[in-house]
N, C-alpha and C positions, 0 to 999 in steps of 0.2 A: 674155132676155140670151143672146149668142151666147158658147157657150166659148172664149179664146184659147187656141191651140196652147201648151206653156210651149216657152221657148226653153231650146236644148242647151245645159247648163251647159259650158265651156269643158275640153277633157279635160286631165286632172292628166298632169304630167309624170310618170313612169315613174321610180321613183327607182334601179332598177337601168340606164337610160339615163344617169343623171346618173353616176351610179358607173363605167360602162363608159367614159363619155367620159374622166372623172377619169386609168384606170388608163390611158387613151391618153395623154394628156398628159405621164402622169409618161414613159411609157415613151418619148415622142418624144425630150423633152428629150434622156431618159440616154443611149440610144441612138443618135440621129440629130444630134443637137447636142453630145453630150459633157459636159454639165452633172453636177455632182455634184449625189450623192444631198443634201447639205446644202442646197448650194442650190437643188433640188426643191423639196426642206421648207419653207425658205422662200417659195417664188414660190407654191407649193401651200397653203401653211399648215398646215401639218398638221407632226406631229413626224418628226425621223429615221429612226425603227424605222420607220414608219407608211411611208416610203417603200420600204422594202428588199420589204415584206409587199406594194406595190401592183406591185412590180418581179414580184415571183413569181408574184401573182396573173395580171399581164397576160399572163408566160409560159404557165402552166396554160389560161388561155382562151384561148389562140391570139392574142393580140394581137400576141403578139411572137414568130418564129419565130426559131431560132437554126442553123444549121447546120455541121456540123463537118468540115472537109475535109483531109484528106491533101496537105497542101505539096508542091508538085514539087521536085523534090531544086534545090538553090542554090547557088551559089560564090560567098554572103558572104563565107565564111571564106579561100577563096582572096582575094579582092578586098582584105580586111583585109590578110591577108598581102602584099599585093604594094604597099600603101600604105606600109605599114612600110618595106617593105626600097628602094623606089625612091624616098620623100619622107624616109629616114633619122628616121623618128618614134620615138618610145619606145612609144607605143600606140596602134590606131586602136578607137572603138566605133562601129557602125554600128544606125542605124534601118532598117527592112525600108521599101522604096518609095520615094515622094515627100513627105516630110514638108514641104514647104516651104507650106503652108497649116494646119499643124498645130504651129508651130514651138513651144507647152507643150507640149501632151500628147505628139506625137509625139517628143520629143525627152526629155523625163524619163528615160524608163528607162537609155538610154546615160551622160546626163550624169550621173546618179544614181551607176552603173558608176563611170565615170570618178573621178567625187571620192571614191568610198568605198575606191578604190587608197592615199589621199594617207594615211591614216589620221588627221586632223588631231584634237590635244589641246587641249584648254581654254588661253588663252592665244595660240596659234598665232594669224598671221594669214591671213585669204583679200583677195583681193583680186576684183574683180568691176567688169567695165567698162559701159560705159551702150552702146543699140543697141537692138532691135528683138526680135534676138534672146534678151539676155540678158534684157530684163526681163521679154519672156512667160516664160520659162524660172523667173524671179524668185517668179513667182505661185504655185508649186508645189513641193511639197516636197522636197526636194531630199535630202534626211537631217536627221541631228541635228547642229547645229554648237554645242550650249548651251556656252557661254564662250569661243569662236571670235571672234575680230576681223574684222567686216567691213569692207571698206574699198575707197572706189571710186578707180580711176586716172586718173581725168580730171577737169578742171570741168564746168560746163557748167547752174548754178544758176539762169540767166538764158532757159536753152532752151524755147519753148513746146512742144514735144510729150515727153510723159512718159518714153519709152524713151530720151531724148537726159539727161533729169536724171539724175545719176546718183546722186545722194543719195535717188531714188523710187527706183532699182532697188534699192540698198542696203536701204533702209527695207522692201520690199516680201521681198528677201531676206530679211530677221531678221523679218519676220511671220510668214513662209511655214515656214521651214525654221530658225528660231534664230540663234545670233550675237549678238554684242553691235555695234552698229552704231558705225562712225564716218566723223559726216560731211565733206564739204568745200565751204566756202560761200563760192565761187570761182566765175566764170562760166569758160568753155573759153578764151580770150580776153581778160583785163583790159588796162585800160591799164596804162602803164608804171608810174603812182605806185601803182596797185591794186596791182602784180605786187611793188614796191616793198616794201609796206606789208607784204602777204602773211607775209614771209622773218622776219618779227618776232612772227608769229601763232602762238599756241602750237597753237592748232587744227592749222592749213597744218603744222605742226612734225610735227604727233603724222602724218600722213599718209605725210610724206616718210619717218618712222621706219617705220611701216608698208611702205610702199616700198621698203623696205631689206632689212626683214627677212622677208615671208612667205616664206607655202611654196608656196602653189597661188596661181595667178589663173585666173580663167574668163573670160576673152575672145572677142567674135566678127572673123572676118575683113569687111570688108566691102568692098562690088563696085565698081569701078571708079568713081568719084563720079558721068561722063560716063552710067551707064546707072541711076542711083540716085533714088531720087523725095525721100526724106528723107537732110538730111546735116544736122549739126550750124549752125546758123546763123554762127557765126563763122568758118566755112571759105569761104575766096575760089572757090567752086567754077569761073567762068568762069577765072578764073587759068590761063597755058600749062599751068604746071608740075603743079596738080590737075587740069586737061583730061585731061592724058599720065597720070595716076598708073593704077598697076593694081592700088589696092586700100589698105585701110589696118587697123592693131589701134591700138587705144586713142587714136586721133585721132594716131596716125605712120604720115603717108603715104609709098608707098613706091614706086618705080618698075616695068621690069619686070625687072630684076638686084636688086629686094628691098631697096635701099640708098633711104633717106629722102630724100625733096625739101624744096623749102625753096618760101616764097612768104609774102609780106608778113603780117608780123604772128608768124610761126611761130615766133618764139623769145621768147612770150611767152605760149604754150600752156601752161596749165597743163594737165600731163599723164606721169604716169610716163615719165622719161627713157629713151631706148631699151635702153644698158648696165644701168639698172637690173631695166627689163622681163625682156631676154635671161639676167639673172642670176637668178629666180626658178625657182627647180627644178623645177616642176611648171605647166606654163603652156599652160592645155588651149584649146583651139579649138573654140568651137559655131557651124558655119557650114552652109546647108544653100542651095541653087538652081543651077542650072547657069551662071547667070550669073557666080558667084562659082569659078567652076572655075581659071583661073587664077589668082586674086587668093589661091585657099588653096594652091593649089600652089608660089607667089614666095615668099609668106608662109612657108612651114613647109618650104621651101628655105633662106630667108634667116632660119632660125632665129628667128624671130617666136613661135612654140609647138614643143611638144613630144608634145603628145597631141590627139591630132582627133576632134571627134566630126560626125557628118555621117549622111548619110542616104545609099540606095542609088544612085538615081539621081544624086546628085550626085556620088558616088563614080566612080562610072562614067565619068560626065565628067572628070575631075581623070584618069583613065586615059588616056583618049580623047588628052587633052592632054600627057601626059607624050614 
């Protein structure tokens, strides 16, 4: 009988291989995508602590190098100042850079700034418009508003993309950051018997009171419709008069003398009326891209807001133009 050779048992994985790649992963995410350590935890399996321990680990093995550099001196702080004093603002906060592919993370810390000025108390309303920007904004914490009234300025129930609902910004707002939410279950556009029916609605009621009386709104400016990919579906966008607009806050669009246009259908917008808007005492602007440089500059000429928050580069721009 001839011996057969035995055959190489298949080699074991390395289980300090498996653990290295692990501590890669967590640390891509945090690092390079921007994920919270929760939702690590999650996607990892594994618990919360268990992420913070594999963050440290990755640093001490070198997975993750950090380094720490001396800022070259800046004139934010001039830039700020001169936002103020040429767009007549009551405050500007600025993000360092280009935020405009970062429009949560990169913009939290400012807007953060921004509402913790208002001091708002249990009771108080905020108001909170739908867009793009606010409702990445919405995902993230923003402070504590526990007994705070939330409440959106627009319809728009009926919209398929989430940033345009504004009862999801809302909703996502009082997850995020607290509030008591209230909704409005209105599309941007009803028909006339809709809009009718509406004025008898104690819900539509409790809104218009809200409307009346907060104290902050957070609103975004947005770009010219003509250079925009996403606009609320009930806007006549091919329409002369939105072709011409330079921009609009809370579905009032406005020219480039900052004075509202009109075009079919528009006086049937459910949407914070413009006197009402302009009479809210604290009515901050979250706007970031250089496309919007004019539209925040008409806008917050023509008293639209009062507080800006924005990003450097955008900033810049809105100079450039001045």
């Amino acid at each position: 009988m001839t011996d057969q050779p035995f055959e190489s048992a298949p080699e074991a994985l390395d289980p300090r291989d498996t653990e290295l790649e692990r501590l890669y992963q967590a640390a891509q995410l945090y690092y390079e995508q921007g994920a919270t350590q929760a939702e690590i935890a999650q996607q990892l399996e594994v618990s919360r602590p268990s992420i913070s321990r594999m963050l440290a680990d990755a640093r001490s093995l070198g997975i993750v190098e950090i380094r720490v550099r001396r800022p070259a001196p800046s004139d934010m702080e001039h830039l700020r100042e001169e936002l103020i004093e040429k767009l007549g603002l009551d405050a500007v906060y600025l993000a360092p850079g280009d935020q405009s592919r970062r429009l949560g993370p990169g913009l939290v810390p400012p807007t953060r700034q921004a509402l913790e000025q208002v001091n708002l108390r249990a009771g108080d309303a905020m108001l909170i418009a739908s867009g793009e920007t606010t409702y990445a904004l919405a995902q993230h914490r923003l402070g504590d508003f526990s007994g705070v009234v939330i409440a959106p300025t627009v319809g728009g129930q009926a919209e398929p993309d989430p940033w345009h609902q504004t009862n999801e910004v809302v909703r996502a707002f009082a997850v995020s950051s607290g509030g008591y939410p209230h909704y409005l279950f209105a599309p941007s556009m009803p028909s006339e018997a809709l809009l009718d029916a509406l004025q008898d609605d104690p819900g539509y009621r409790q809104i218009v009171d809200d409307w009346n009386r907060a104290q902050v709104a957070l609103v975004g400016v947005g770009a010219p419709p003509r250079t925009r990919k996403s606009i609320a579906r009930s806007v006549p966008r091919t329409h002369p008069n939105v072709v011409k607009a330079a921009g609009d806050v809370c579905l009032a669009f406005f020219d480039d003398a900052g004075n509202e246009i009109s075009f079919p259908g528009n006086e049937r917008m459910v949407r914070i009326p413009g006197p009402s808007l302009h009479a809210v005492p604290t009515r901050i602007a979250v706007a970031v891209g250089t496309e919007k440089a004019i539209s925040i500059l008409t806008a917050a000429r023509s008293g639209w807001f009062n507080v800006l928050v924005t990003d450097e580069e955008t900033a810049r721009a809105i100079t450039r133009a001045l």
